[in-house]
VOBA-166059 format. One line per 8 residues: number of its first residue (from 1); their letters; for each residue x, y, z of N, C-alpha, C, O. Coordinates in nm, 2 decimals. Each point is the difference from the previous one (the first is absolute). Layout:
<rs>
NUM = A = X Y Z X Y Z X Y Z X Y Z  ...
</rs>
This chain:
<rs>
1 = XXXXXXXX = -2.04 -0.43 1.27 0.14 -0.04 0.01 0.05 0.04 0.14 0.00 0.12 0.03  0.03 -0.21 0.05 0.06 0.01 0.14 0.17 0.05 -0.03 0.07 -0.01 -0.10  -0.04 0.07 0.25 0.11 0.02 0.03 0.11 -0.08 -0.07 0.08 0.05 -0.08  -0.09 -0.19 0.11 0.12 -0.06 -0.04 -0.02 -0.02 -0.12 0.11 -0.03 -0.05  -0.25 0.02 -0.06 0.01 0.01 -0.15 0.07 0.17 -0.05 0.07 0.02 -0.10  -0.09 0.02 0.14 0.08 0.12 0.00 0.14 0.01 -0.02 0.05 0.05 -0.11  0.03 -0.09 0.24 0.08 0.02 0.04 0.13 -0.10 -0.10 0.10 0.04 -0.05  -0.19 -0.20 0.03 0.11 -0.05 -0.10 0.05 0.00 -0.12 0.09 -0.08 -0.03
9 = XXXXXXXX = -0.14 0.15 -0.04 0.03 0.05 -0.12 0.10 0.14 -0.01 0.04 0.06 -0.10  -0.02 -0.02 0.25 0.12 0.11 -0.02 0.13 -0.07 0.08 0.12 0.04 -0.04  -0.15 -0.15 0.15 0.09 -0.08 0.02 0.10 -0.07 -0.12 0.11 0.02 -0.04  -0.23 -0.13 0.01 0.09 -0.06 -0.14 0.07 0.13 -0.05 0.12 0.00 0.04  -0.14 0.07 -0.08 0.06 0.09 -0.14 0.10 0.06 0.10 0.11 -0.03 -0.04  -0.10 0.08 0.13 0.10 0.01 0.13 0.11 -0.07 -0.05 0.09 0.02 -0.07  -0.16 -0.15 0.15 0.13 -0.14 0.00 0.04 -0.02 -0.15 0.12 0.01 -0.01  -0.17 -0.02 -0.06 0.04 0.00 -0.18 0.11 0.14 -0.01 0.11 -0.02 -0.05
17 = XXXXXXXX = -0.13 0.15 0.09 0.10 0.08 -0.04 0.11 0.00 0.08 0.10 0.06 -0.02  -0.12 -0.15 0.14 0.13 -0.01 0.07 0.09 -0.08 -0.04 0.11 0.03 -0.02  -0.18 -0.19 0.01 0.07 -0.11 -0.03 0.04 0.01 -0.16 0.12 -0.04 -0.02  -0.19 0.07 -0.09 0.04 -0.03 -0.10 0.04 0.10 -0.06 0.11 0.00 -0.06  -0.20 0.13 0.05 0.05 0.12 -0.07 0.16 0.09 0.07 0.10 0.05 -0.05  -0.13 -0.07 0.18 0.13 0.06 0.11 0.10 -0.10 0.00 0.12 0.03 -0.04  -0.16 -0.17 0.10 0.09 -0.12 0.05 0.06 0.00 -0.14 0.12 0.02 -0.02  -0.19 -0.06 -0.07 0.10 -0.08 -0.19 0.03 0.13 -0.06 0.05 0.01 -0.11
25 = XXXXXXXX = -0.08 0.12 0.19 0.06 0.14 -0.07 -0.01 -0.02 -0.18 0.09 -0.01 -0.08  -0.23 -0.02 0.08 -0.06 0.03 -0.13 -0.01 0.12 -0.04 0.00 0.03 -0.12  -0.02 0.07 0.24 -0.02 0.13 -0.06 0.08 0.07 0.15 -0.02 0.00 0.12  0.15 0.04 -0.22 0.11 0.02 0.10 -0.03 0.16 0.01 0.10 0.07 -0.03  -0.22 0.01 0.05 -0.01 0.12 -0.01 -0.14 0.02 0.14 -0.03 0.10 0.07  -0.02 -0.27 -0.07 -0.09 0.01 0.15 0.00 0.02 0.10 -0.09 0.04 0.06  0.23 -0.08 0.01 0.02 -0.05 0.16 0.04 0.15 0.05 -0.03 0.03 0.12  0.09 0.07 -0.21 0.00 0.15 0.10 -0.14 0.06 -0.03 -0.02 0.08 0.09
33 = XXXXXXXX = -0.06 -0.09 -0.15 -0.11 0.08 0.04 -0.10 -0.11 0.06 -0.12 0.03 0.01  0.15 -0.17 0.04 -0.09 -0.09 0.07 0.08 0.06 0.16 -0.07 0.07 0.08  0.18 -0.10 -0.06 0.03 0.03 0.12 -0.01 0.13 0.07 0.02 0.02 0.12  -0.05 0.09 -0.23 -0.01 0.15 0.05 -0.17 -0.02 0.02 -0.06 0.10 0.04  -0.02 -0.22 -0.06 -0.16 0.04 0.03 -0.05 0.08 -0.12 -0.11 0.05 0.00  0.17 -0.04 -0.09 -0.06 0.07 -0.11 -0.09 -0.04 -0.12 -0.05 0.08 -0.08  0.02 -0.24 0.09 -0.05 -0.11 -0.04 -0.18 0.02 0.01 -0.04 -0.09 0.07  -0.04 0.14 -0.10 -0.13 0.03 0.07 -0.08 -0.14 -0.11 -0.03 0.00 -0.12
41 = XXXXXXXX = 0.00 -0.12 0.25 -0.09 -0.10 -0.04 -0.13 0.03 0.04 -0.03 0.02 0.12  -0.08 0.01 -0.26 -0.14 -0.02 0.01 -0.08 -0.08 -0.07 0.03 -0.03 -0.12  -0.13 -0.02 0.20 -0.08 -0.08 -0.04 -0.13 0.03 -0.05 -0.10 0.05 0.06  0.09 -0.10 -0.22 -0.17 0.05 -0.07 -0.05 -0.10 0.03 0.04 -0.11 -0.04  -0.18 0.13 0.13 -0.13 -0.08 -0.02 -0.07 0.00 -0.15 -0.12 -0.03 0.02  0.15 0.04 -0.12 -0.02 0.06 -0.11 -0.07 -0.15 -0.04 0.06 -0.11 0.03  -0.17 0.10 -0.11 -0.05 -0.11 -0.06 -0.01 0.00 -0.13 0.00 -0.10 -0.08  -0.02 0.27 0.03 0.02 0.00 -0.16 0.11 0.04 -0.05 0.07 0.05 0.09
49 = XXXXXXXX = -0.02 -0.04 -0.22 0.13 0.09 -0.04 -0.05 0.17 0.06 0.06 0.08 0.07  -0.20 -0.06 -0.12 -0.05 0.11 -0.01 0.06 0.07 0.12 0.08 0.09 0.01  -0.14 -0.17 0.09 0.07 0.05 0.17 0.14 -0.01 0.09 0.03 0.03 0.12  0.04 -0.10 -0.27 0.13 0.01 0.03 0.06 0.10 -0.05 0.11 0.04 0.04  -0.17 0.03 -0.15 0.14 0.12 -0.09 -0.07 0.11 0.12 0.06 0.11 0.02  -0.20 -0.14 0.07 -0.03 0.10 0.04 0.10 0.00 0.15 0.02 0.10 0.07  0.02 -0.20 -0.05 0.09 0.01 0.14 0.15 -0.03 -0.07 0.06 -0.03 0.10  0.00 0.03 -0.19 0.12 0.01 -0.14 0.00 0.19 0.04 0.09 0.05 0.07
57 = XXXXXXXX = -0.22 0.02 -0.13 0.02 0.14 0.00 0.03 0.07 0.12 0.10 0.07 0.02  -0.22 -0.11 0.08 0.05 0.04 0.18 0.15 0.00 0.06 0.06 0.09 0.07  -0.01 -0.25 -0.12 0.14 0.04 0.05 0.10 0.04 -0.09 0.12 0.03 0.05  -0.15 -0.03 -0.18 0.04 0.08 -0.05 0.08 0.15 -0.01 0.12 0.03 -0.02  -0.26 0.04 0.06 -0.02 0.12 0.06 0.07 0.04 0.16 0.02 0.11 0.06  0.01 -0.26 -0.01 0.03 0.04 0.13 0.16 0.00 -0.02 0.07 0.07 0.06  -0.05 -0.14 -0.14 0.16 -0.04 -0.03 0.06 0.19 -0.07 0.11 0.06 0.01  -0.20 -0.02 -0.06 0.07 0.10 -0.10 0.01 0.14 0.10 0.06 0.10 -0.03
65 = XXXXXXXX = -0.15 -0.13 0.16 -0.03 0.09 0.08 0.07 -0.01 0.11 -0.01 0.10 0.08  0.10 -0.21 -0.05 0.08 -0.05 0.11 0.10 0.04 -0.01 0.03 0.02 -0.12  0.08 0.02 0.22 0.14 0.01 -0.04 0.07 -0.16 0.02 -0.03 -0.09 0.08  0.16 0.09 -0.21 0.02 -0.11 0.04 0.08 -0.05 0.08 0.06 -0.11 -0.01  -0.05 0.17 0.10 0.06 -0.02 0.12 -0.10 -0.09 0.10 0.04 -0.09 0.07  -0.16 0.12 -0.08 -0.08 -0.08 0.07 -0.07 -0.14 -0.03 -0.03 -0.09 0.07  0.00 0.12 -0.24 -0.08 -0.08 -0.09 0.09 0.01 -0.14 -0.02 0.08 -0.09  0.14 -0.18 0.11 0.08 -0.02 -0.19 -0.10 -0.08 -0.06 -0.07 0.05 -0.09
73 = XXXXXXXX = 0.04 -0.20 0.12 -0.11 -0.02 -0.08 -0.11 -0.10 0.03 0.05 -0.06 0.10  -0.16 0.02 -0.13 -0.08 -0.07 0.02 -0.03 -0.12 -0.03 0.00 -0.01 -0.13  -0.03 -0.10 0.18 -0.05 -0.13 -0.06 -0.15 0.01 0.01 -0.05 0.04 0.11  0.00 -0.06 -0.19 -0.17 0.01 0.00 -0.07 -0.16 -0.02 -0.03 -0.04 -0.11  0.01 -0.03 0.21 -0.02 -0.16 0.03 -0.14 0.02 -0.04 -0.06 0.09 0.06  -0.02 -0.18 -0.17 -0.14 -0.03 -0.03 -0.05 -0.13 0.01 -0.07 -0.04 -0.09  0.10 -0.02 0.17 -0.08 -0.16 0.01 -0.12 -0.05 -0.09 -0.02 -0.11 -0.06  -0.02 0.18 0.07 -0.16 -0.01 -0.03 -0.06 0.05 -0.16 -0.09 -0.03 -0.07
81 = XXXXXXXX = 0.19 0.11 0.05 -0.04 -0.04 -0.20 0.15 0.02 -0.06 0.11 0.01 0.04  -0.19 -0.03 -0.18 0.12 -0.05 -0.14 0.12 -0.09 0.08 0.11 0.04 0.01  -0.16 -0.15 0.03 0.04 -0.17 0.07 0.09 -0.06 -0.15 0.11 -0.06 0.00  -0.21 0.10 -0.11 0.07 -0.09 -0.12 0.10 0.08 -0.07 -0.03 0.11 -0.07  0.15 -0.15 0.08 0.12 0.09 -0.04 -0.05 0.07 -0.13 -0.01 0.12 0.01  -0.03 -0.17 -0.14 -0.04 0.07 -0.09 -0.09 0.06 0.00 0.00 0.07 -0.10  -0.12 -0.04 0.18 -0.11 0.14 0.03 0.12 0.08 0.10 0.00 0.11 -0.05  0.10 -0.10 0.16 0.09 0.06 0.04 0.08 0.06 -0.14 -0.02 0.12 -0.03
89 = XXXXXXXX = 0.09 -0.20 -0.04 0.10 0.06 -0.08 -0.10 0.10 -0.10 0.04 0.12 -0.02  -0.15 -0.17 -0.04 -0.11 0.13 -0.05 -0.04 0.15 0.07 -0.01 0.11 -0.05  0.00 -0.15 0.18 -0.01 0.11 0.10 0.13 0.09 0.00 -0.02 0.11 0.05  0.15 -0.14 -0.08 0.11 0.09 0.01 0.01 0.07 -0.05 0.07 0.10 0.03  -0.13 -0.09 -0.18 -0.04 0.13 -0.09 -0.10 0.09 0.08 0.05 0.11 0.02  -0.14 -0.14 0.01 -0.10 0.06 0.08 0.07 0.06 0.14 -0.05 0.09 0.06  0.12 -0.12 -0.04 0.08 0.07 0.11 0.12 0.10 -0.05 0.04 0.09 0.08  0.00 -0.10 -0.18 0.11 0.09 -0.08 -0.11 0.11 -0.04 0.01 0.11 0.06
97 = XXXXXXXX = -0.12 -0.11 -0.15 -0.10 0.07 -0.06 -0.03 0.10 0.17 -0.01 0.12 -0.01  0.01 -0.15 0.07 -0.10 0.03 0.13 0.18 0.07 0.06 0.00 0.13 -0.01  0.10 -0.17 0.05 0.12 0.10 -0.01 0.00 0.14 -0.05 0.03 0.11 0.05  -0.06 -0.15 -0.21 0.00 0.11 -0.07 -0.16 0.10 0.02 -0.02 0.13 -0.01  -0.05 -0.22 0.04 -0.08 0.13 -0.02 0.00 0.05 0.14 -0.09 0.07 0.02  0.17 -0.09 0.07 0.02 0.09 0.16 0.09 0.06 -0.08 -0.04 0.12 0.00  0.13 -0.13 -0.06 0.09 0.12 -0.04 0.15 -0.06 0.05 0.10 0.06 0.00  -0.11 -0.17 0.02 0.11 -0.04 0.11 0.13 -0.09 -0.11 0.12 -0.02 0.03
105 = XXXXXXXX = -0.17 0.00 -0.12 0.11 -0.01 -0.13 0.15 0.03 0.05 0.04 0.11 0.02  0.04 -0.20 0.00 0.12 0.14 0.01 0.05 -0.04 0.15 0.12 -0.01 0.03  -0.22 -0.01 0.06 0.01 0.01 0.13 -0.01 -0.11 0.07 0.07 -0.02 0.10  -0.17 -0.07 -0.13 -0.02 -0.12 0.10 -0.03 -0.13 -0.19 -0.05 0.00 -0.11  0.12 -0.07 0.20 -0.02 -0.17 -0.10 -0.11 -0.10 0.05 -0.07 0.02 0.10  0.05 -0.10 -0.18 -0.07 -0.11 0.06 0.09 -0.15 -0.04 0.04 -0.05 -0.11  -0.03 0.01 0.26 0.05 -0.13 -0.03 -0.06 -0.12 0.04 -0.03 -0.02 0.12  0.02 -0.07 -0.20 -0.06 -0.12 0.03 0.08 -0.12 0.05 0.11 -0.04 -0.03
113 = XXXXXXXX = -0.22 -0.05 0.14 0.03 -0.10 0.04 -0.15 -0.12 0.01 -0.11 0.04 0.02  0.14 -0.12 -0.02 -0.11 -0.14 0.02 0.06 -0.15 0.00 0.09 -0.06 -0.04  -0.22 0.04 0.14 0.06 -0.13 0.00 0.04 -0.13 -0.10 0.08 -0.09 0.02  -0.18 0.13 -0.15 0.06 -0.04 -0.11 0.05 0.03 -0.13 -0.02 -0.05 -0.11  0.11 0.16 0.17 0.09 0.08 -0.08 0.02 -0.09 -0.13 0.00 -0.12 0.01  0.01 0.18 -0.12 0.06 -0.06 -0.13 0.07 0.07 -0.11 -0.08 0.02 -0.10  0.21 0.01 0.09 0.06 0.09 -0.10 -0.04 -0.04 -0.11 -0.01 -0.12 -0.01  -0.02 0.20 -0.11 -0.10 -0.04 -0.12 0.15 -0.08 -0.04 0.12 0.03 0.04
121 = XXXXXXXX = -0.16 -0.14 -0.12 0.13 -0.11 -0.05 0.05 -0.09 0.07 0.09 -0.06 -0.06  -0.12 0.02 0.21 0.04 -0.07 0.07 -0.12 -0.10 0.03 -0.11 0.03 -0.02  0.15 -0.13 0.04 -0.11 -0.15 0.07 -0.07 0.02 0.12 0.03 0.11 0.04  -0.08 -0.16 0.02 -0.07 0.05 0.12 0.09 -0.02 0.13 0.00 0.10 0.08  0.06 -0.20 -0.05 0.11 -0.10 0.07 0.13 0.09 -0.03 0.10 -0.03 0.05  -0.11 0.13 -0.12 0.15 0.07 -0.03 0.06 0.05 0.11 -0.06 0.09 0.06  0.19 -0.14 -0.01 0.00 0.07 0.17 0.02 0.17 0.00 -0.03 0.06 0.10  0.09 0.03 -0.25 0.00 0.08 0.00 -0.14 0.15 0.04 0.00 0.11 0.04
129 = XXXXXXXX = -0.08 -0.22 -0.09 -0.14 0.10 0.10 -0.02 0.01 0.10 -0.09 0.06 0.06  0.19 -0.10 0.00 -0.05 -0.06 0.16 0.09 0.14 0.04 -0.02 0.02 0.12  0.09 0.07 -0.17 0.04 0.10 0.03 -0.11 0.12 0.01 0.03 0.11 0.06  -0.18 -0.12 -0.12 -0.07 0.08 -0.03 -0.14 -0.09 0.13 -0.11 0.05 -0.02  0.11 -0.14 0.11 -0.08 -0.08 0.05 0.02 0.04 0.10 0.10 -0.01 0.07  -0.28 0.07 -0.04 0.00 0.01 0.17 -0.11 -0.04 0.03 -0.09 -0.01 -0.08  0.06 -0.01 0.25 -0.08 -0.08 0.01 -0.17 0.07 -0.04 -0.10 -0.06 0.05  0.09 0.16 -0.10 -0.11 0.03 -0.05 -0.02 0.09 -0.06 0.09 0.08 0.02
137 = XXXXXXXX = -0.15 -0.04 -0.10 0.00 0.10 -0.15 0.04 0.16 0.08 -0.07 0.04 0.10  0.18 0.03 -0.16 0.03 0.08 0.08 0.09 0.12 -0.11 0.07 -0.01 -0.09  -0.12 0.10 0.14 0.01 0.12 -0.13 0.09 0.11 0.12 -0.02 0.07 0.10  0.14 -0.11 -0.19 0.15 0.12 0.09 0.01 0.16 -0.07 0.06 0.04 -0.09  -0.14 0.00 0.16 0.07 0.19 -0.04 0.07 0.03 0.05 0.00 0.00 0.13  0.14 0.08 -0.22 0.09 0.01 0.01 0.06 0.13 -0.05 0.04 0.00 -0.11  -0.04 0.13 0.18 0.09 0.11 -0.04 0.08 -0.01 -0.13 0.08 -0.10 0.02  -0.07 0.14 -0.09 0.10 0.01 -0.15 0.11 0.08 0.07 0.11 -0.01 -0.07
145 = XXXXXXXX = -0.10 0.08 0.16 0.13 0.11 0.01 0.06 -0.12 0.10 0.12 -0.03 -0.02  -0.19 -0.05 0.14 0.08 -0.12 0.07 0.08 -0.09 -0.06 0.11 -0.04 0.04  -0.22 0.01 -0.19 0.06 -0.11 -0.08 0.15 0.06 -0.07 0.10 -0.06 0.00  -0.10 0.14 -0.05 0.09 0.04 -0.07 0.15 0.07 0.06 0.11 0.00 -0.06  -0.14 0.05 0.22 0.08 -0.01 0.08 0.07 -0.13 0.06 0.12 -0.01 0.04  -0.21 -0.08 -0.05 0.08 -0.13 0.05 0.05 -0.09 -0.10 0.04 -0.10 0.05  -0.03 0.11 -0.20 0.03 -0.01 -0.08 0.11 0.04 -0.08 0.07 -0.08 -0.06  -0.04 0.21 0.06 0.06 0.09 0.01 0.15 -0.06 0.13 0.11 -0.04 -0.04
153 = XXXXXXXX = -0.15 0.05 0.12 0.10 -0.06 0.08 0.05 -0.17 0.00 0.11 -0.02 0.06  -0.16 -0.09 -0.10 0.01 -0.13 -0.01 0.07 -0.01 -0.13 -0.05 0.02 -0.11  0.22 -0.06 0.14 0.09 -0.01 -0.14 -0.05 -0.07 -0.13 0.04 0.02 -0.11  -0.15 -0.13 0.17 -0.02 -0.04 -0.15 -0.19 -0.03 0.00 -0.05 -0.12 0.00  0.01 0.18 0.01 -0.16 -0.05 -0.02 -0.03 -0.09 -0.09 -0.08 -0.10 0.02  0.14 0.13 -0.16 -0.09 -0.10 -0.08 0.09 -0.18 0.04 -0.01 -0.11 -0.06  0.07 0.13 0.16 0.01 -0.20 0.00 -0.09 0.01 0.13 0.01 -0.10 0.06  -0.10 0.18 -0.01 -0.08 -0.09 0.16 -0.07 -0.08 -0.11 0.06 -0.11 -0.01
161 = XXXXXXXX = -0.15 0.13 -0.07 -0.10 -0.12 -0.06 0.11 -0.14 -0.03 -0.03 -0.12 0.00  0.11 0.14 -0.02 0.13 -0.11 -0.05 0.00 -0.10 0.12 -0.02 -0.12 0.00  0.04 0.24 0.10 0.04 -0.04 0.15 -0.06 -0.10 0.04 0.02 -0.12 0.01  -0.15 0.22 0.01 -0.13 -0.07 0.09 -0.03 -0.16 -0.10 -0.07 -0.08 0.06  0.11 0.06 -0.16 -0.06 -0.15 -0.06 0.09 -0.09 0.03 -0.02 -0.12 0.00  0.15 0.17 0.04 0.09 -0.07 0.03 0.02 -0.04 0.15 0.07 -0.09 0.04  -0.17 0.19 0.02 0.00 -0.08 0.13 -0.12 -0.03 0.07 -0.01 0.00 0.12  -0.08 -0.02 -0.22 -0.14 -0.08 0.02 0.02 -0.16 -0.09 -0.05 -0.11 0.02
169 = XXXXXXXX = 0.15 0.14 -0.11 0.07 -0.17 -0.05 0.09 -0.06 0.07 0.05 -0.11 -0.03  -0.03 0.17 0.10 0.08 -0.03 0.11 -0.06 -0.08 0.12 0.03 -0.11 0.06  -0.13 0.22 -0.04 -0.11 -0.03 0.13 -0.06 -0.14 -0.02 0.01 -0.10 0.07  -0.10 0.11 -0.22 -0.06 -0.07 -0.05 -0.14 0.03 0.09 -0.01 0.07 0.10  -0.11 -0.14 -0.15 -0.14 0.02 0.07 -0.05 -0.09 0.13 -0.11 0.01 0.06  0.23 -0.11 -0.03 -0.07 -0.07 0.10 0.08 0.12 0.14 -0.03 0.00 0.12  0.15 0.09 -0.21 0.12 0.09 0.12 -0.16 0.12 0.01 -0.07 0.03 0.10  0.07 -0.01 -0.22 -0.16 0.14 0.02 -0.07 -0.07 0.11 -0.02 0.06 0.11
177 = XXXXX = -0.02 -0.19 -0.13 -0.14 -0.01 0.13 0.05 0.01 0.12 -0.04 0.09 0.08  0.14 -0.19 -0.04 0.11 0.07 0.09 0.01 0.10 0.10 0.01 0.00 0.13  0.00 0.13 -0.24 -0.02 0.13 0.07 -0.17 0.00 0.08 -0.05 0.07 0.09  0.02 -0.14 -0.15 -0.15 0.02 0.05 -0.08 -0.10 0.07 -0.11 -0.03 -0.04  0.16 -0.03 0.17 -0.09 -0.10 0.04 -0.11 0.03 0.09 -0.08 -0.10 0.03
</rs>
C-alpha cells in the first residue's frame, strides 16, 4: 500500500465529517471538538476482523490513556475488511464484548458508520441511513463522560435523529453526492 493508498481513506472520511457530519450538523456536538484538533483520524491496514478488534483495543487503550483535551475521540477507518455492511454490523458485538473486557464499560462507546449503512426496518435507498454513511467502514470511539456532557447541554437531544432525516429529505441523495464530487 503506497502513500497515497494510505492517505485517501483518511481524506475522504476528513471531507465526509466536514461536509456532511459538520456542514448538515448531523451531529451538532462535532465541530467543537473537530476544530479544537481533538478528532484523532486512524487508519487500519487490518484485513481480518481478528486484526481489527486488535487495532479497536490499541486505540482503545490510547483513547482511555489520553487526556481529552488532546484526544476526545477517534474515528478508526478500515478499508480493507468487513466491506459487507452485515459481516460489519456482526462485528459491533465483537467490539462491545472486547470494550468490556478492557474494562472500559462505562467509559468509551463504539459508534458505527459505513458506506452501506442500514437501520434494521428501513429499505436500502432509505435516505435516513445516509446519516450513518461514510465513505468507508469506520468505527467512532467516543468518551461516555464527552457524550453525556454534550448532551446534557443540547436543549433537546432526542429530536437530532428527527432533525437529521429532515434534512437529508430535504437534501435528498443526488444533494448527498453533491457534497461529494
Amino acid at each position: 500500500m503506497d502513500a497515497t493508498d494510505r492517505d485517501e481513506p483518511i481524506a475522504a472520511t476528513r471531507r465526509w465529517l466536514e461536509r456532511a457530519v459538520i456542514g448538515l450538523n448531523l451531529c451538532p456536538f462535532a465541530k467543537a471538538v473537530y476544530v479544537k484538533e481533538q478528532v484523532r483520524f486512524v487508519l487500519s491496514v487490518a484485513t481480518t476482523p481478528e486484526a481489527l478488534l486488535d487495532d479497536l483495543a490499541r486505540e482503545s487503550l490510547l483513547l482511555r490513556d489520553t487526556r481529552a483535551g488532546d484526544i476526545d475521540t477517534t474515528l478508526l477507518v478500515h478499508p480493507h475488511v468487513l466491506r459487507d455492511f452485515l459481516d460489519y454490523n456482526d462485528f459491533l458485538d465483537a467490539a462491545d464484548r472486547l470494550v468490556a473486557r478492557l474494562g472500559l464499560e462505562g467509559v468509551l462507546q463504539v459508534a458505527s458508520f459505513h458506506p452501506d449503512y442500514r437501520f434494521a426496518g428501513t429499505a436500502q435507498d432509505d435516505i435516513a441511513n445516509y446519516t450513518n454513511r461514510a465513505p468507508y467502514p469506520t468505527l467512532h470511539l467516543l468518551r461516555e463522560e464527552s457524550v453525556s456532557r454534550a448532551v446534557a447541554a443540547f436543549p433537546d437531544p432526542d429530536a437530532i435523529v428527527e432533525r437529521n432525516i429532515a434534512t437529508l429529505d430535504r437534501l435528498g441523495r443526488e444533494g448527498w453526492r453533491k457534497l461529494f464530487p
